[in-house]
C-alpha positions as YAML, in Angstrom:
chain: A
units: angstrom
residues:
- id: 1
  name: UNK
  ca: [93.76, 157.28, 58.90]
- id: 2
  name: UNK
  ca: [94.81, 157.13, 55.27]
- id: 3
  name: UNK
  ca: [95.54, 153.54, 55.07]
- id: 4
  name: UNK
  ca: [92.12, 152.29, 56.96]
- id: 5
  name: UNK
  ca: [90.46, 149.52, 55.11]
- id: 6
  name: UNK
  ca: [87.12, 149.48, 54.57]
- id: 7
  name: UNK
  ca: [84.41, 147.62, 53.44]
- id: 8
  name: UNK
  ca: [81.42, 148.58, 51.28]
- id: 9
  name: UNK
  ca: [78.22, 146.81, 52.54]
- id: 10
  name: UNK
  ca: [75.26, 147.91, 49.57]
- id: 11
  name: UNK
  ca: [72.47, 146.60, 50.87]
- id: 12
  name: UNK
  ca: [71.41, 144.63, 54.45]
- id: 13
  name: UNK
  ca: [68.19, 142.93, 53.96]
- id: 14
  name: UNK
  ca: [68.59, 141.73, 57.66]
- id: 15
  name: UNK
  ca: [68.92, 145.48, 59.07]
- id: 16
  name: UNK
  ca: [72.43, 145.69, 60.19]
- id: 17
  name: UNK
  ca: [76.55, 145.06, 59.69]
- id: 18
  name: UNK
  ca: [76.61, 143.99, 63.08]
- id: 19
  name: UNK
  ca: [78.19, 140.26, 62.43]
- id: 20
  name: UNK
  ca: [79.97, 141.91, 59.40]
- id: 21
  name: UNK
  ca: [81.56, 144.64, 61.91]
- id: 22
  name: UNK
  ca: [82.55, 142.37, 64.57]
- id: 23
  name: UNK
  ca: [84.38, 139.49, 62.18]
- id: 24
  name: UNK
  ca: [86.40, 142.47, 60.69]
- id: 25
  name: UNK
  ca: [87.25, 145.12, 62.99]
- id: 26
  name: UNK
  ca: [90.18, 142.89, 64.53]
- id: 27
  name: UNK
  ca: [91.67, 142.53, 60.85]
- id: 28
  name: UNK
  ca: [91.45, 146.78, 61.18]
- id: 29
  name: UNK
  ca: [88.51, 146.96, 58.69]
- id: 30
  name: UNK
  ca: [85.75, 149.28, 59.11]
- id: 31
  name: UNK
  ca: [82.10, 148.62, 57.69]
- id: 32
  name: UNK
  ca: [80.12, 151.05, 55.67]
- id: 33
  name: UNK
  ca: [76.78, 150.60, 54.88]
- id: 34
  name: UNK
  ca: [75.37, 152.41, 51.69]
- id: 35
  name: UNK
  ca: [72.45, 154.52, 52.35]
- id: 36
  name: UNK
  ca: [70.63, 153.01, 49.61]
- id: 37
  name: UNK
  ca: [71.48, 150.67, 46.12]
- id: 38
  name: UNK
  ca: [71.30, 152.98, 43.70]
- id: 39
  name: UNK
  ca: [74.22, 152.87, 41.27]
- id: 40
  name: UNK
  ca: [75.24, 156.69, 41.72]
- id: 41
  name: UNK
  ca: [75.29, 155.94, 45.39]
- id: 42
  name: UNK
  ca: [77.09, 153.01, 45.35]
- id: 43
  name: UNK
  ca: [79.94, 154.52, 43.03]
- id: 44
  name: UNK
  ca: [80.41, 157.64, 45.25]
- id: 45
  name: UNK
  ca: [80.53, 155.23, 47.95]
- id: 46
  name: UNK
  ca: [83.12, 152.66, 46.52]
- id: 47
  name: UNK
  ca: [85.97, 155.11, 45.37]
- id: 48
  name: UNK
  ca: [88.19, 154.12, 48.48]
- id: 49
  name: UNK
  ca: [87.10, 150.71, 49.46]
- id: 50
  name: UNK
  ca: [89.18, 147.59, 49.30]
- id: 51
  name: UNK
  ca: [86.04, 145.25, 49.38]
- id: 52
  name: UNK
  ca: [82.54, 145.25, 48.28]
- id: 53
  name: UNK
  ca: [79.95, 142.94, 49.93]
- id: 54
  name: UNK
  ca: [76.19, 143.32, 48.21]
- id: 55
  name: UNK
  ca: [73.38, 140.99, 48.95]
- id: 56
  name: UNK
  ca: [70.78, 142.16, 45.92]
- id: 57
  name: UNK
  ca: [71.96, 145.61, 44.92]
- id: 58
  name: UNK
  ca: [73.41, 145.82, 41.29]
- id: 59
  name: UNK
  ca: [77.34, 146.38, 41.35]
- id: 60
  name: UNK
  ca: [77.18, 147.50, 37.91]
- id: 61
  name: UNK
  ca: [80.46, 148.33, 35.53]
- id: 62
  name: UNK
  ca: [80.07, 152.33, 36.70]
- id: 63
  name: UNK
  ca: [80.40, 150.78, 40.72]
- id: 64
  name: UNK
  ca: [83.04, 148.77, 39.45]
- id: 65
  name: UNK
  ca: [85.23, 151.12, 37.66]
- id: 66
  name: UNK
  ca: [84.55, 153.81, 40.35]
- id: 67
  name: UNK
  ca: [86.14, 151.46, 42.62]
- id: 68
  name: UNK
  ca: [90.17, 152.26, 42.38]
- id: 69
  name: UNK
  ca: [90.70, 150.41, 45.67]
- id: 70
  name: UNK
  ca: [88.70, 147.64, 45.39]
- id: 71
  name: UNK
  ca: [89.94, 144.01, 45.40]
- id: 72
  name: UNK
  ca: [87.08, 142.03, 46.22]
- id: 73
  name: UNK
  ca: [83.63, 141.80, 45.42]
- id: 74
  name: UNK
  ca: [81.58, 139.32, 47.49]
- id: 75
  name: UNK
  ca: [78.22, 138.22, 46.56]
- id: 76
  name: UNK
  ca: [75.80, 137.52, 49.75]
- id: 77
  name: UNK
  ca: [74.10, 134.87, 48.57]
- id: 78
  name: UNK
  ca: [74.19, 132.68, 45.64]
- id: 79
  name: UNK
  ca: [73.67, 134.04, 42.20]
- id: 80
  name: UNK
  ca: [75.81, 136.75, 40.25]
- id: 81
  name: UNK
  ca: [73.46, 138.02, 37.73]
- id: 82
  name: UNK
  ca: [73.64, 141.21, 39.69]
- id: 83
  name: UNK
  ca: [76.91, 141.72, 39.55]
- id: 84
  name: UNK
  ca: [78.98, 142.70, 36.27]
- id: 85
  name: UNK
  ca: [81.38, 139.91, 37.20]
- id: 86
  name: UNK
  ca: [83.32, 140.36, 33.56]
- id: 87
  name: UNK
  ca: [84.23, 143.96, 34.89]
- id: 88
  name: UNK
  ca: [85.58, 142.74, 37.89]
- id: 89
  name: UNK
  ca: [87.59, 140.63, 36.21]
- id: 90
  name: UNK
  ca: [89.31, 143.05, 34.04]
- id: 91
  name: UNK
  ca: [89.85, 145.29, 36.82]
- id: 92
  name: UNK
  ca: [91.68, 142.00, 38.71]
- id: 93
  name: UNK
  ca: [88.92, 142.10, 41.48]
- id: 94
  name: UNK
  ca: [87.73, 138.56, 42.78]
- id: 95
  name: UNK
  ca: [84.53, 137.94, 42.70]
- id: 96
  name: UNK
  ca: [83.34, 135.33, 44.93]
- id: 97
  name: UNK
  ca: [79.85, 134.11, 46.67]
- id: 98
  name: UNK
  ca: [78.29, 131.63, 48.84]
- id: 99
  name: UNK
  ca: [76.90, 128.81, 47.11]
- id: 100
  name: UNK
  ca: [75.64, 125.85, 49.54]
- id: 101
  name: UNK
  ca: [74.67, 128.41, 52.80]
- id: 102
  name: UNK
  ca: [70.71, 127.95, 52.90]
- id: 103
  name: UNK
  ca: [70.16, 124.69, 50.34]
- id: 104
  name: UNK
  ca: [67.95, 123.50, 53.29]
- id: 105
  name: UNK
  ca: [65.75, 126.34, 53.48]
- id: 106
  name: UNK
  ca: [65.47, 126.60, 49.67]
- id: 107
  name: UNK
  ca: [64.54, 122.92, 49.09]
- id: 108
  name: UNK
  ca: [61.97, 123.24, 52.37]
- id: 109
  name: UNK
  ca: [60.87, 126.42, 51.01]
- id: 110
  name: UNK
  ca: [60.34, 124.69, 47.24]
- id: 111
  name: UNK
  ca: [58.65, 121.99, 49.04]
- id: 112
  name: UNK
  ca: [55.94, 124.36, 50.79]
- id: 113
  name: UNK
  ca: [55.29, 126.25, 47.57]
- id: 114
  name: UNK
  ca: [54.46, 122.92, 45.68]
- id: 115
  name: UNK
  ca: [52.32, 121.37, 48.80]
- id: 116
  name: UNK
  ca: [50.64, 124.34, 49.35]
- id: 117
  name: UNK
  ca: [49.51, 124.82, 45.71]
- id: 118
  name: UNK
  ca: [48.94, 121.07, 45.14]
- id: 119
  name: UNK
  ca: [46.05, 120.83, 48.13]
- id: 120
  name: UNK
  ca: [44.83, 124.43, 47.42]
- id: 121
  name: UNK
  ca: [45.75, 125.71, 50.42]
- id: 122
  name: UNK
  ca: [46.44, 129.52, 49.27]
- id: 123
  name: UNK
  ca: [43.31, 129.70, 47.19]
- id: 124
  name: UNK
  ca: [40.86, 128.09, 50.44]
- id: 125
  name: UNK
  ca: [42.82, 130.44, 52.46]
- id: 126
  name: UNK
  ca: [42.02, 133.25, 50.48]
- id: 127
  name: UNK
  ca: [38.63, 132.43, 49.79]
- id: 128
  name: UNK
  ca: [37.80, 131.68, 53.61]
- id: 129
  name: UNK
  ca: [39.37, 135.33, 54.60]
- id: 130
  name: UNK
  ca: [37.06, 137.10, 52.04]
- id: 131
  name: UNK
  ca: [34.44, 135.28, 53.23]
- id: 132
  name: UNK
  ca: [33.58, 132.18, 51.51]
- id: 133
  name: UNK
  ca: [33.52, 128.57, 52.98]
- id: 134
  name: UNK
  ca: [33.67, 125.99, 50.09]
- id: 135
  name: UNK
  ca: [34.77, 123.27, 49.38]
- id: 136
  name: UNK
  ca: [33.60, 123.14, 45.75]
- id: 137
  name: UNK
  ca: [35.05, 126.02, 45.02]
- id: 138
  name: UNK
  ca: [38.58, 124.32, 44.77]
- id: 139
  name: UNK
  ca: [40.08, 123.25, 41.60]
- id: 140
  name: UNK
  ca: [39.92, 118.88, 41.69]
- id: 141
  name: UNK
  ca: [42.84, 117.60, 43.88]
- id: 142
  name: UNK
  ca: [44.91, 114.77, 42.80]
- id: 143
  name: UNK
  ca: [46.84, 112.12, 45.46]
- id: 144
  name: UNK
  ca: [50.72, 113.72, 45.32]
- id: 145
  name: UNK
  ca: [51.99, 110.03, 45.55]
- id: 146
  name: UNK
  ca: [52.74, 108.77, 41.91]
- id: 147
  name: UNK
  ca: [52.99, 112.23, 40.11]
- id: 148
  name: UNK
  ca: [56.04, 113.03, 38.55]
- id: 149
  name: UNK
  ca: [57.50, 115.79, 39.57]
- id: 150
  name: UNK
  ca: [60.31, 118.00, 37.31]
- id: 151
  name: UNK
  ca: [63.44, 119.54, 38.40]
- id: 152
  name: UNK
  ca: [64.83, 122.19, 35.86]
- id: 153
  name: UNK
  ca: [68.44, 122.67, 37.15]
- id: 154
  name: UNK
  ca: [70.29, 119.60, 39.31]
- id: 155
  name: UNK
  ca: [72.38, 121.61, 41.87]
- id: 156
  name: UNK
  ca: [72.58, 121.07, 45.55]
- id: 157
  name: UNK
  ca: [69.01, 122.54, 46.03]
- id: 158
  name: UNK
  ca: [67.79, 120.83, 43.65]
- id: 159
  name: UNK
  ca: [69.50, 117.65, 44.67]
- id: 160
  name: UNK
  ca: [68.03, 118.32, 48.51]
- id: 161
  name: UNK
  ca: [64.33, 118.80, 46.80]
- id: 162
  name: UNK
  ca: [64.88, 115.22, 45.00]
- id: 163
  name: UNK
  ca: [65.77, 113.65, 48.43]
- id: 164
  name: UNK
  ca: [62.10, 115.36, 50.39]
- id: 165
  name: UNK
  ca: [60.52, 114.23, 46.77]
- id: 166
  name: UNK
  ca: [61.07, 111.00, 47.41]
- id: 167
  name: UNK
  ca: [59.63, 110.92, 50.80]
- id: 168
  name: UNK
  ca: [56.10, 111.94, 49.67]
- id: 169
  name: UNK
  ca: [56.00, 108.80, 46.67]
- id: 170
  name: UNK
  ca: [57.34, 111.63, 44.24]
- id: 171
  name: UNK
  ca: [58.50, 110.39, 41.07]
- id: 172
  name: UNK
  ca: [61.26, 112.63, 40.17]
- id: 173
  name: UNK
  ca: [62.83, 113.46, 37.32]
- id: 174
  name: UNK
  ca: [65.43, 116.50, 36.66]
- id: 175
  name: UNK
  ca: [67.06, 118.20, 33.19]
- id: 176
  name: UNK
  ca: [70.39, 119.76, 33.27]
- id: 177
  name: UNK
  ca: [73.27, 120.85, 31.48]
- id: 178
  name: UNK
  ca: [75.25, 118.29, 32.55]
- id: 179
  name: UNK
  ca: [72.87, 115.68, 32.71]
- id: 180
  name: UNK
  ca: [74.95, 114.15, 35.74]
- id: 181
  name: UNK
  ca: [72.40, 112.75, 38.70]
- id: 182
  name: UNK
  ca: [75.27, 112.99, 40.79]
- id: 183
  name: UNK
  ca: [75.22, 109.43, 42.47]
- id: 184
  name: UNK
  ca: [71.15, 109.97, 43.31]
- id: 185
  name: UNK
  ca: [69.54, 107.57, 41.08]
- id: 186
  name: UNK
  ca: [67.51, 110.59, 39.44]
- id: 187
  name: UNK
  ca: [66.55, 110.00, 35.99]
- id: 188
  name: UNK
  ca: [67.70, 112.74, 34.22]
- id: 189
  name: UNK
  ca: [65.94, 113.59, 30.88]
- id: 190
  name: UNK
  ca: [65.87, 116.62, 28.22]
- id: 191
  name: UNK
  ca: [63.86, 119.81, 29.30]
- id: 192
  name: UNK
  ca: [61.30, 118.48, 25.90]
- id: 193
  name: UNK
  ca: [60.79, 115.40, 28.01]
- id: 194
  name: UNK
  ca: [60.59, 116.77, 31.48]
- id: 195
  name: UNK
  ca: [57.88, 119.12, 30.14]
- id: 196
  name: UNK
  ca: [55.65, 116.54, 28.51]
- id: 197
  name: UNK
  ca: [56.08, 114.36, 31.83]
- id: 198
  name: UNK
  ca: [55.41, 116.47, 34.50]
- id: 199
  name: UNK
  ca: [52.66, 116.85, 36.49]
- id: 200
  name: UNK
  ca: [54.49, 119.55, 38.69]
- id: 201
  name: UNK
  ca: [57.53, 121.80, 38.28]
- id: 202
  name: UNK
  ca: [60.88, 122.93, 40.13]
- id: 203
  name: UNK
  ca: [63.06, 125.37, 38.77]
- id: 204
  name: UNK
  ca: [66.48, 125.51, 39.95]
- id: 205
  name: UNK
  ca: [68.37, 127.14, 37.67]
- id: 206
  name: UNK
  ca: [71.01, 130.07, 37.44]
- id: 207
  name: UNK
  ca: [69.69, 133.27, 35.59]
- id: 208
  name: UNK
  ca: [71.67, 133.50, 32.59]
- id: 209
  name: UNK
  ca: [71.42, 135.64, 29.26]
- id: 210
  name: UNK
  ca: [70.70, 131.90, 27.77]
- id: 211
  name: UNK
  ca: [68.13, 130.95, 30.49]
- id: 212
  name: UNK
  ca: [66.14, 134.13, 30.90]
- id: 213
  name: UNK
  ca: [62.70, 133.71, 30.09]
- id: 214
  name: UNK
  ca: [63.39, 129.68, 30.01]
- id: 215
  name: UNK
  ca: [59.88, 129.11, 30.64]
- id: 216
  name: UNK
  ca: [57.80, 131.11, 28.26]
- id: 217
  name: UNK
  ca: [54.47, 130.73, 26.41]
- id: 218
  name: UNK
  ca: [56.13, 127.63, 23.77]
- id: 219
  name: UNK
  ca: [57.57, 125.92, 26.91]
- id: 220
  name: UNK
  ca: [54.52, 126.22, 28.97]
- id: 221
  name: UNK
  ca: [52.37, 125.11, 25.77]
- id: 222
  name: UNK
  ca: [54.83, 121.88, 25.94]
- id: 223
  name: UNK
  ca: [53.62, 121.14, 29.49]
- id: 224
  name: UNK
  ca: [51.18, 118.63, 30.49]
- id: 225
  name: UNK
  ca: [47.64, 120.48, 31.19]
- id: 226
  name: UNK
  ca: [46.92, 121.32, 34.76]
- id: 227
  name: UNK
  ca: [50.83, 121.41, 35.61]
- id: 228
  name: UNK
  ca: [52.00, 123.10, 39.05]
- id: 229
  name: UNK
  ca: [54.82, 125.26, 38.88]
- id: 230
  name: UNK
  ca: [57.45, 126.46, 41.52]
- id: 231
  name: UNK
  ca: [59.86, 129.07, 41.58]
- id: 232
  name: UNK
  ca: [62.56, 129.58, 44.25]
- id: 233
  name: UNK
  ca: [65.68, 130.77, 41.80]
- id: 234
  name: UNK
  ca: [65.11, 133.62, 40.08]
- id: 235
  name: UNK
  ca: [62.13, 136.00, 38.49]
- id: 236
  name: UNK
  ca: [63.76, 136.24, 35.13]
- id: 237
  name: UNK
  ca: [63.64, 132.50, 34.24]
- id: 238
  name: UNK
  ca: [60.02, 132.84, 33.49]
- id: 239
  name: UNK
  ca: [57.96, 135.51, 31.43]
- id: 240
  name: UNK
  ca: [55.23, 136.44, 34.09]
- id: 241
  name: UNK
  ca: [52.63, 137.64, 31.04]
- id: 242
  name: UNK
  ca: [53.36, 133.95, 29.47]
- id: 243
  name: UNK
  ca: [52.36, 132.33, 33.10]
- id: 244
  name: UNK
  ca: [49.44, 134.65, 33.96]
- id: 245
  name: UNK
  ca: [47.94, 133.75, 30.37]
- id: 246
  name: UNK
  ca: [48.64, 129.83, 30.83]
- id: 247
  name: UNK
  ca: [46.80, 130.44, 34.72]
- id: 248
  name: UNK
  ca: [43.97, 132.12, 32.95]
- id: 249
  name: UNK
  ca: [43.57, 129.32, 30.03]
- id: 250
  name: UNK
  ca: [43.98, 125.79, 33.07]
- id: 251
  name: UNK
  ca: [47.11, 125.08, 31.17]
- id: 252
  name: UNK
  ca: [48.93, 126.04, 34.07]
- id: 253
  name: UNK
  ca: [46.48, 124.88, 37.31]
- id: 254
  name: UNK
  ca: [48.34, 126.98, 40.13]
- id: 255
  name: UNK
  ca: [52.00, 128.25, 40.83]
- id: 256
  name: UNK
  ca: [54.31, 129.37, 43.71]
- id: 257
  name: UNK
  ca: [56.49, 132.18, 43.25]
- id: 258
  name: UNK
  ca: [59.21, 133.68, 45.52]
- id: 259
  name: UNK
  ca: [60.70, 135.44, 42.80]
- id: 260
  name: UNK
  ca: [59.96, 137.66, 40.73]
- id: 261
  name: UNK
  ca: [61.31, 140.25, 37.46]
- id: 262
  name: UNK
  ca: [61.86, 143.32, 38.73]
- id: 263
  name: UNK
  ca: [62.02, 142.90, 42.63]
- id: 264
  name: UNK
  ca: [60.63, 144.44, 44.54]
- id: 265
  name: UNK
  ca: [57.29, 143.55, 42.08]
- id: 266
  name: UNK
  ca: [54.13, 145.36, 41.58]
- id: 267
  name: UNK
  ca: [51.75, 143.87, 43.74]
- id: 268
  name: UNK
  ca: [48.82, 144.99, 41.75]
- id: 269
  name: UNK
  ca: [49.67, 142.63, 38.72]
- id: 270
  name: UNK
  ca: [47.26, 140.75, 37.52]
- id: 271
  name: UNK
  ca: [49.58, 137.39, 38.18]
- id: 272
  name: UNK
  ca: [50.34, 138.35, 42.18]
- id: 273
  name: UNK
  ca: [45.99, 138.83, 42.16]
- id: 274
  name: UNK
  ca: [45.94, 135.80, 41.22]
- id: 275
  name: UNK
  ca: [44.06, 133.44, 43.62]
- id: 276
  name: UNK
  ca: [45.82, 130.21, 41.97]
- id: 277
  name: UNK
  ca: [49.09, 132.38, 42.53]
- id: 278
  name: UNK
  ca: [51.19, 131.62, 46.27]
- id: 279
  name: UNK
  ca: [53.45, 134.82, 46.51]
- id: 280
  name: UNK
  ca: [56.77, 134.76, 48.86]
- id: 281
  name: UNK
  ca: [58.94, 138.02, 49.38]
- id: 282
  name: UNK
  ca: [62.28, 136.22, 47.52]
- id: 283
  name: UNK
  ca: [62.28, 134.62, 51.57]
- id: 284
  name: UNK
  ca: [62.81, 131.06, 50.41]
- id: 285
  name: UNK
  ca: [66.61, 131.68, 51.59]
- id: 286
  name: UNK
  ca: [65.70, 132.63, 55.06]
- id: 287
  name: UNK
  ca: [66.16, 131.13, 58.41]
- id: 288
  name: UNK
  ca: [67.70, 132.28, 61.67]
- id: 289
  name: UNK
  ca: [70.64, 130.14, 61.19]
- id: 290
  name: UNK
  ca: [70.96, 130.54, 57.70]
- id: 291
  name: UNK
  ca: [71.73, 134.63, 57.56]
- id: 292
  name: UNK
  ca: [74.33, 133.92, 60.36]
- id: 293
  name: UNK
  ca: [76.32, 131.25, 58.35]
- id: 294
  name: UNK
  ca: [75.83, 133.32, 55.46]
- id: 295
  name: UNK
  ca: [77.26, 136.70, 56.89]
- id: 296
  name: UNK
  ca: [79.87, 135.22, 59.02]
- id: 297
  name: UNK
  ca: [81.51, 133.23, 55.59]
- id: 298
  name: UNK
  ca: [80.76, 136.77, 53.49]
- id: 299
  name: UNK
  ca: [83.14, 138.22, 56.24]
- id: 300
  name: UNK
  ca: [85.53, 135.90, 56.41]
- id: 301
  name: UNK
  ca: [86.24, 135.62, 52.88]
- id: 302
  name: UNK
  ca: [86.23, 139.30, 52.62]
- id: 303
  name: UNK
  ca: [89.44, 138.91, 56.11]
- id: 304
  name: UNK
  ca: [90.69, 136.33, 53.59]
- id: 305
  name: UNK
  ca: [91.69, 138.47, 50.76]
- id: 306
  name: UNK
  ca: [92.73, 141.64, 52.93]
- id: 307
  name: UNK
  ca: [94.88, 139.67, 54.55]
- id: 308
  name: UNK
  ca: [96.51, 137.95, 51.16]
- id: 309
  name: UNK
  ca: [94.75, 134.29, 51.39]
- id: 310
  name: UNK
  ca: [92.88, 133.35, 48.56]
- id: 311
  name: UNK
  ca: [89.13, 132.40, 49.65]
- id: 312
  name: UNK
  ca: [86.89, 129.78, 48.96]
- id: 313
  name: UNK
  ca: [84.07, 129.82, 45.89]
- id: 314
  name: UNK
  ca: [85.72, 132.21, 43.69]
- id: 315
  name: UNK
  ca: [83.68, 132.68, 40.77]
- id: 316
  name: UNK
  ca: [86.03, 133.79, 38.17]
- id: 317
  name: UNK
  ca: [89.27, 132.16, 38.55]
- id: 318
  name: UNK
  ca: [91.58, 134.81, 39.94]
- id: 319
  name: UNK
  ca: [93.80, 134.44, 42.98]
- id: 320
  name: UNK
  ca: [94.89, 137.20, 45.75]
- id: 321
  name: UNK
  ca: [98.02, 138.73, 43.53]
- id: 322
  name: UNK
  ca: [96.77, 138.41, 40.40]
- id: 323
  name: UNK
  ca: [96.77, 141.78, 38.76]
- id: 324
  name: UNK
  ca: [94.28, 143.26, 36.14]
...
């Protein structure tokens, strides 16, 4: 039919459109999942969709401007540094995403990185499964109740990591843009202060041009000796060659990464080798319940705008109607 609507999935982490399919088909929308993300793909793809739904695949300026139907992008998840989201904008395309879906699993998630480095649970675990059974061989453990822990970035996850803090006689502190604790009590400080202070680190912050690479090797010279450091946001916000050296001197004493710049990452790196290293596949955002919630709102923003209602969490200020 020439005037079928369709939708552009690019990539399905969770292995099919099956929620997706059966949220739209009633609104006479068909599905179409790319074969793969690659930008040529996803441009011969887009050229006669009305919506474009991506979970990590880039939906570059070439996707963008290939797409002549296209009126909505929709992010599957929470962060848009994969999506060219000034493009959209000139082409009058919404852009919209997801942004409080799986702040549970992400502040659990945080949570298990920083216990499990903290009591050296990776590194026995590693050195029992290759063979060695040692106590000794663990870095010194310090009691977790008392230590100050550091929040980079004071969003909802962040927020929800401040709350299970508190239950293990954290004391928290967090740095922000907006320095607003949000009604929480949190002493909020600069990132200079949070650096010297910490004994362990959260980052929860949005991969920007201005935060990429926030911690690097002057930041992570700032730190306290020994520090812990998580990472549940995004791979870019750190220099890995800046942490594997600060690993290798004791500045840094052990981290936990579930991110990482590029992803997929070479697993041969010296950093992911790394016995004071906990690796996670980017799954901090992951729960049964969580990829439900997250595809069912995806689809029903993307029934919103096909069907002329404006949806919730657009990014970029536009409104169905609007034209470029």
């Amino acid at each position: 039919m020439a005037d079928e609507r369709k939708v552009l999935i690019t990539d399905a982490p969770w292995g099919d459109v099956a929620i997706e399919s059966a949220i739209l088909k009633p609104h006479g929308v068909s599905v179409i999942a790319a074969p793969n993300g690659r930008e040529s793909t996803l441009a011969e793809q887009a050229s006669d969709v009305d919506a474009i739904a991506t979970c990590w695949a880039k939906v570059t300026s070439a996707v963008i401007n290939a797409a002549a139907r296209c009126r909505h992008i929709a992010r599957m998840g929470i962060g848009l540094d994969n999506i060219d989201v000034a493009s959209a904008t000139a082409r009058g395309m919404l852009v919209t995403n997801v942004p409080d879906y799986c702040v549970e699993e992400v502040a659990d998630h945080a949570m298990a990185l920083l216990l499990a480095s903290v009591r050296n649970v990776g590194f026995f675990h590693h050195r029992i499964k290759t063979g060695e059974y040692d106590l000794k061989a663990g870095a010194p453990m310090h009691r977790l109740s008392g230590r100050t822990l550091g929040l980079i970035g004071f969003g909802k996850t962040a927020r929800a990591v401040f709350q299970r803090a508190k239950g293990f006689g954290l004391r928290v502190i967090a740095a922000s843009a907006s320095g607003n604790d949000y009604g929480t009590g949190c002493r909020m400080v600069s990132l200079d202060e949070l650096l010297a202070e910490s004994d362990l680190i959260s980052i929860h912050a949005p991969l920007t041009p201005e935060t990429r690479h926030l911690v690097n090797r002057g930041t992570l010279a700032r730190c306290r000796r020994g520090v812990f450091l998580v990472n549940t946001s995004r791979g870019g916000l750190i220099d890995q060659s800046a942490l594997q050296e600060a690993l290798e001197s004791g500045q840094v004493a052990g981290a936990g990464l579930d991110v990482f710049d590029p992803e997929p990452p070479d697993v041969s790196q010296p950093l992911l080798r790394n016995e004071r290293v906990i690796a996670t596949p980017h799954a901090a955002f992951v729960s049964e319940e969580s990829l439900v919630e997250l595809r069912e709102r995806v689809a029903r923003q993307i029934a919103d705008v096909l069907e002329g209602r404006t949806p919730p969490h657009v990014v970029n200020g536009l409104r169905v109607g609007d034209g470029p």
